[in-house]
Structures are given as C-alpha cells and as structure tokens.
N, C-alpha and C positions, 0 to 999 in steps of 0.2 A: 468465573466469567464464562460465562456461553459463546458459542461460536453464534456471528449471526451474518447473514448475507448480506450484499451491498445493497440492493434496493431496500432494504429494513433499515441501512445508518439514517436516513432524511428523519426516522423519528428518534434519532438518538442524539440531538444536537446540543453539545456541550457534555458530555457522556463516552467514560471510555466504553470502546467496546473491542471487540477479539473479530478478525476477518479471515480466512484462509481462500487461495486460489492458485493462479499461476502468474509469473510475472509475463508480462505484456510489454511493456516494454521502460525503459532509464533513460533516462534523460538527467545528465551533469552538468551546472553550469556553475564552477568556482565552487563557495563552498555551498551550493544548495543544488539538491535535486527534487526529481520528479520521478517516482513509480508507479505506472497503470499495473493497478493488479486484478486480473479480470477470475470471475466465479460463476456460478450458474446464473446469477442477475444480473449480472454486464461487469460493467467494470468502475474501479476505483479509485481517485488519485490519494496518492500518498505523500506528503512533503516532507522531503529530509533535509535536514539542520545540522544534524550531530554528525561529524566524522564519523564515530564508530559504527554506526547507520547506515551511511554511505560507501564505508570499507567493506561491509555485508553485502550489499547488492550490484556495487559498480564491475564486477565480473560476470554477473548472472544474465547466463541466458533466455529468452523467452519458453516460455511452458518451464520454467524453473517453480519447483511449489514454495510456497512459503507461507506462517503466520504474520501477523501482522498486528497489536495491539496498539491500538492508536486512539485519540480524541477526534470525536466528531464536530469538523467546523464547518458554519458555512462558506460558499465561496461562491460568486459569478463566474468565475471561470471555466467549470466545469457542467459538464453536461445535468449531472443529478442533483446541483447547487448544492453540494457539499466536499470534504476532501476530508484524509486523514492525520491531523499535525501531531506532535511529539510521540513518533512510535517506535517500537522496541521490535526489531524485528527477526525473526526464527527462521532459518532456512532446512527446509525439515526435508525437501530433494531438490539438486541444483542436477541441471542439466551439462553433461560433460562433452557432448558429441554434439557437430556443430550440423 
C-alpha cells in the first residue's frame, strides 16, 4: 500500500489506504476518540474505537509523527467530507518535551 496524502482520501471512499503526518491534536470521549492528523494537504480525522488505538495515542503529543492505516468514510462532520474509521495506528516519532 502506498503512502497517499489527505487531500487524495475524497477519491478513495470505501478504500483502505496508508496516511502519515503529525498529530494535531486527541480528543477522548469514554470509549471513543478523535485524531486530527495534519500532512502537507491539511488535515485528517481519524476515529478510534478500539482500545488498543486509543492506548497508542492518548499520551501523544502534537507534532507527534505517525502512520496511520485506515478506511475511507464519508462524513458531514468534517471539513474534507471524509474521516478515517477502523485504523491501525504506528507511532514511528512521539514527541517527549512538552
């Protein structure tokens, strides 16, 4: 799978695909969250589900890098009317200084 940029998911709907950037910012509410993951085309949301997911990211700081393999859904919510559901996520540099 190829790396492909956030403005490129709007033609990949229904389609996994591979994203890398930096985190932007989490947001946890119970057991679901939210990751803006921003790259050279703006930025991304990501929805987590799965605990083990969420145990990857809920310490991470902004400008943290990471992959990101996810499904392209659409969504209203979001700016680019898409988001990324069921994804597997790679913390490949976490930010340690605050």
């Amino acid at each position: 799978m190829n790396r492909i940029i956030s403005t490129e998911t709007i033609q990949k709907i229904g389609e996994k695909v591979e994203v890398r950037g930096w985190v932007n910012s989490v947001r946890l509410l119970g057991k679901i969250g939210f990751l803006i993951l921003r790259d050279r085309g703006g930025n991304i949301q990501v929805v987590l589900e799965n605990a083990d997911q969420i145990s990857k990211v809920k310490h991470l700081q902004p400008g943290s890098i990471i992959t990101v393999f996810g499904t392209v859904s659409e969504s209203t919510q979001t700016d680019l009317g898409i988001e990324l559901i069921n994804p597997e996520i790679e913390v490949v540099s976490a930010v340690t200084e605050a």
